[in-house]
DRENNU-280443 format. One line per 2 residues: their letters; for each residue x, y, z of C-alpha. Coordinates in steps of 0.001 Angstrom, whole numbers, plus 500000, padded with zeros to 6 digits. Layout:
! residues N
A) X,Y,Z; ... $
! end
This chain:
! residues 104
XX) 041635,175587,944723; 043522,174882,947884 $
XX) 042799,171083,946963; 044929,171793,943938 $
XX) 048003,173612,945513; 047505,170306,948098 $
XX) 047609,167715,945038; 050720,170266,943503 $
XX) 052593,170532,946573; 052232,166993,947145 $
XX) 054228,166102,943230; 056098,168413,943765 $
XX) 057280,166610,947397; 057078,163162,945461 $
XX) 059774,164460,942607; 062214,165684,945148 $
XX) 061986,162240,947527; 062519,160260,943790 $
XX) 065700,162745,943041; 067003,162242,946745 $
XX) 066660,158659,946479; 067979,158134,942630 $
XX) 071270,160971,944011; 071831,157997,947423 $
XX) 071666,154987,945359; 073816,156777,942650 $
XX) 076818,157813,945584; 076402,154220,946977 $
XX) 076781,153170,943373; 080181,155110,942703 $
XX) 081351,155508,946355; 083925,152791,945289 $
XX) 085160,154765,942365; 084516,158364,943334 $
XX) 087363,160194,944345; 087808,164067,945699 $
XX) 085629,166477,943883; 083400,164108,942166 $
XX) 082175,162417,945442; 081448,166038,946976 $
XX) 079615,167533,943777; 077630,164138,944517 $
XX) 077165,164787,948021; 076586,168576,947504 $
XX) 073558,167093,944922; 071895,164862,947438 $
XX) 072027,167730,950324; 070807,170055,947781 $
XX) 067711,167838,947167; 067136,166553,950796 $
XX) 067063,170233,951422; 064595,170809,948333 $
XX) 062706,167587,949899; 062522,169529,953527 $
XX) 061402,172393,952275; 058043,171052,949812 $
XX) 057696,169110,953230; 057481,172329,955051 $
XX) 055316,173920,953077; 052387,170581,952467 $
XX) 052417,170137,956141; 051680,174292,956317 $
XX) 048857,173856,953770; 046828,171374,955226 $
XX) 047345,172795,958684; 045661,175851,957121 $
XX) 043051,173812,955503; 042032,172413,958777 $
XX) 041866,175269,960475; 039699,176363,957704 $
XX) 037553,173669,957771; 037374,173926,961863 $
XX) 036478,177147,961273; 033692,176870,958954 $
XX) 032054,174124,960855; 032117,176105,964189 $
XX) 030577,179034,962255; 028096,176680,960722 $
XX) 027348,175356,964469; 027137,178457,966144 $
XX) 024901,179671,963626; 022565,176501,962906 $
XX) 022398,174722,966080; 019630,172799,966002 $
XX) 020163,171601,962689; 023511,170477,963910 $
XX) 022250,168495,966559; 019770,167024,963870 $
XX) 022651,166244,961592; 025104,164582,964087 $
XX) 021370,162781,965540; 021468,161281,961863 $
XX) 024507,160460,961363; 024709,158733,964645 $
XX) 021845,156842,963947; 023775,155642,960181 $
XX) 026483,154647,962276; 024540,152373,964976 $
XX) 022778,150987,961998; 025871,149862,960101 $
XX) 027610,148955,963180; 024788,146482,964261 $
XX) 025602,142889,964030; 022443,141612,961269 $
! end
């Protein structure tokens, strides 16, 4: 479940970067031809999504900070709890590693 808010939060962060970047190259576009109220109902757009943008930013970065602690968590649980299996675990994956990192 939090994998899914993760994947949504992460869309949702991808649609506002596309809109922020479609809103720049559109007031590059018409900066030329855009005068007054039109070029600050253009600007007002792109602040309005850079803020948007911030914001989805804000709250992906809190969700996988609160995944990892999570995950932290759990694992020291799981150690305190099971320590000799632990040190069995980490013994084989140790071992996986020397064996794949051996030149053959």
């Amino acid at each position: 479940m939090a994998s899914k808010s993760a994947k949504t939060a992460q869309e949702i962060l991808m649609a506002d970067f596309q809109a922020l970047v479609r809103d720049t190259e559109k007031l590059l576009e018409h900066t030329a031809t855009l005068a007054g109220d039109q070029a600050d109902e253009l600007r007002e757009q792109i602040h309005d999504s850079l803020l948007r943008a911030r914001e989805t930013l804000q709250l992906t970065q809190d969700s996988v900070r609160e995944q990892g602690q999570a995950a932290l968590s759990a694992t020291e649980d799981y150690v305190q709890s099971n320590p000799w299996q632990s040190i069995g675990i980490a013994a084989g994956v140790g071992f996986l590693i020397g064996l794949l990192a051996t030149p053959r």
